[in-house]
Every structure is written in C-alpha cells, then in structure tokens.
N, C-alpha and C positions, 0 to 999 in steps of 0.2 A: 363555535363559529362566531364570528365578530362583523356586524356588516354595517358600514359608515353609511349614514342617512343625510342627506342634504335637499332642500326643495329654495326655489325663491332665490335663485343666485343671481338675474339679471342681468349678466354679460359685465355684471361690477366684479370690482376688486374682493378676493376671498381671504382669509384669516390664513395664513403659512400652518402656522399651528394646525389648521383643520386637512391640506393637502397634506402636514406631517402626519397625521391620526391615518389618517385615510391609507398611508404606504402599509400600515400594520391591518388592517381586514383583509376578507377573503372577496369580500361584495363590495362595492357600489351601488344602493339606491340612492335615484336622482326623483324624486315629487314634480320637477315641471318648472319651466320659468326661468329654463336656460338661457332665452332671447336668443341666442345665436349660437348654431349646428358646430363654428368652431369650440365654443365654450363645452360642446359635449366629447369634445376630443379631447379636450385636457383631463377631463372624466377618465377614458377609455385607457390612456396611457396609463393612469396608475396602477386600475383595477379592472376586472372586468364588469361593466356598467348595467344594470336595469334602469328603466326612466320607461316614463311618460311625459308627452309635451303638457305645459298647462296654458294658460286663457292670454298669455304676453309670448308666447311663442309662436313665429311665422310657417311658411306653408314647408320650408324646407325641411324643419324638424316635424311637423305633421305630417308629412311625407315617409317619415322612417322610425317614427314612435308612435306606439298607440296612444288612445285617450286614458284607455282603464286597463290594467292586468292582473291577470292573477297566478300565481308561480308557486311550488312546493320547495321548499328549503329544509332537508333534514326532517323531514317527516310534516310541519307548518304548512297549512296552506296561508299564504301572503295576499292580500289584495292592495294593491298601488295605483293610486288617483292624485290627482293636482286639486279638485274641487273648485268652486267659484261660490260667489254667490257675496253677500257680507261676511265679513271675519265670524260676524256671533254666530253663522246659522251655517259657517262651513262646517263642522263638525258633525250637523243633523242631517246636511245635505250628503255628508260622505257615508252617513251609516244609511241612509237609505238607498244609494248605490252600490253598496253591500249586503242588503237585507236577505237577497234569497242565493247568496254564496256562502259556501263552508268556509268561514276564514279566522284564523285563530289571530292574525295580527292585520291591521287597515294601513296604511303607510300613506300621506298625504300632506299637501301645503298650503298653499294660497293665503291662508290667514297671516301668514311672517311671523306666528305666535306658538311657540311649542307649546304641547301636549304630550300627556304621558297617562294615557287615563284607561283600564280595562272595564267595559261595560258587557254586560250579560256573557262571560268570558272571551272576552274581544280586546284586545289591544289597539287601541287609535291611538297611534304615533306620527307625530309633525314634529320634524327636529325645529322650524320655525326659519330664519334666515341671516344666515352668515354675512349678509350682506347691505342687509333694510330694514333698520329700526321703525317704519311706518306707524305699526301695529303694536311693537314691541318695548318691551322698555331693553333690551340689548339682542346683541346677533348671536347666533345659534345654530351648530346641527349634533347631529344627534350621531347616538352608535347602540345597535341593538345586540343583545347578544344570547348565542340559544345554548344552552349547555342541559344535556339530562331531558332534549323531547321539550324545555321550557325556554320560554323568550322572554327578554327584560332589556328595558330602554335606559337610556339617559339623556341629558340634553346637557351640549358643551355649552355654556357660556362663555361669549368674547363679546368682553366690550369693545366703543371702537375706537380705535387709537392709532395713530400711525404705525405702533411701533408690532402692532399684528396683522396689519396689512398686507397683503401681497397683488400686485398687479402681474395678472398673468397674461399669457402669450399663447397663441398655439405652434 
C-alpha cells in the first residue's frame, strides 16, 4: 500500500509532480493547514482523503475534520495531528500527544520541515511543505509505504520553480 502524505499546503499553489504522485496511492493523508475547505476537495477527487484541520485552518474545516485521529491501515495503528507549538518542540509536542496510544507510525506538520525519524518503535513522519519554504531549506511531501505488516517513509523534494508549480482550482 502506497499512501501520499502532505501537511502545510496553505490554499498556495502545489508541485503538479506531487498531484501526479498522489494519482498512483491508495490513501491521501492530509496533516492540517489546508486554509480553505475547497483546497480539501481537490484532495478528495484524487484519493480518498484522511486529514485533520491544523492551527491556520477556519471554522469550516474544523467543522468536519478532527483535531487528532487515529486509524488502522493493514494491520498499523496510525495516529495523525497538525501539532503547533515552535518548529524545534513540534516533534516533542506530537509524541506526547501520542504517549498513551498504540501507534506504530505518528503522521504530522506544522513545522514545513520533514521528518522521517523512528523513536522507541514509532515512526514520526512530517512530509514538511509542498508549498512554504518558511522553515525549510525546499518544499516537500512525503509517501509512505507498508509492505510485509512494515511501513517506510520518504520525503519528495521540490524545489521551487515555476516550472513545478501548479495553481489549482476546485
């Protein structure tokens, strides 16, 4: 199973490349920070979407996404959060929002900084942001993938360039 990870998109323009990646998974997770409820429709047409709102998203999308989830994929329990807090101390803030769940992978953004790091058998995966160098030295997302009961990340790099741009629509 193959499942395209993105957080941190902003209602900005996203990499074509990464909506091309995104046709070939089974999943969509979305980490938070859609700003706007259309931009989560562009999501749903490709794939079928998981998301949580994060800390830049209005009442609309907090309305029909949770804060935190936690989901079973293939045997995996998943837990998926936006986090806040500073970029250094998102990472500490996400695993204590996870401390007393069984979760074999954490799925999370805010920071615009990918992560790929397993702690005390835990994967904390932040594809980072396709969209907002802020934090980052380039834009990012991610694709997980479980094969054999086991899950392994990557992180896409795209720099930004006009010529990976894509301005979308709903």
């Amino acid at each position: 199973m193959r499942i395209g990870v993105v957080s941190d998109t902003h209602s900005h323009m996203v990499p074509q490349q990464m909506l091309d990646d995104f046709k070939d998974v089974d999943l969509i997770v979305h980490a938070g920070d859609f700003c706007s409820a259309a931009d989560l429709k562009i999501f749903t047409k490709i794939k079928e979407v998981r998301a949580v709102f994060g800390n830049m998203d209005g009442l609309e999308l907090r309305q029909i996404l949770p804060e935190r989830d936690t989901f079973e994929i293939e045997g995996l329990n998943v837990g998926l959060y936006h986090g806040h807090g500073s970029a250094g101390k998102v990472l500490d803030i996400v695993k204590d929002e996870f401390k007393k769940d069984k979760v074999d992978v954490v799925i999370f953004g805010h920071s615009h900084f990918p992560v790929n790091e397993t702690i005390n058998h835990v994967l904390y995966f932040n594809p980072g942001s396709p969209t907002d160098i802020v934090r980052a030295p380039y834009n990012s997302y991610g694709i997980l993938e479980i094969k054999d009961g086991k899950i392994s990340g990557r992180s896409e790099e795209r720099r930004v360039g006009k010529e990976c741009r894509y301005r979308w629509s709903p």
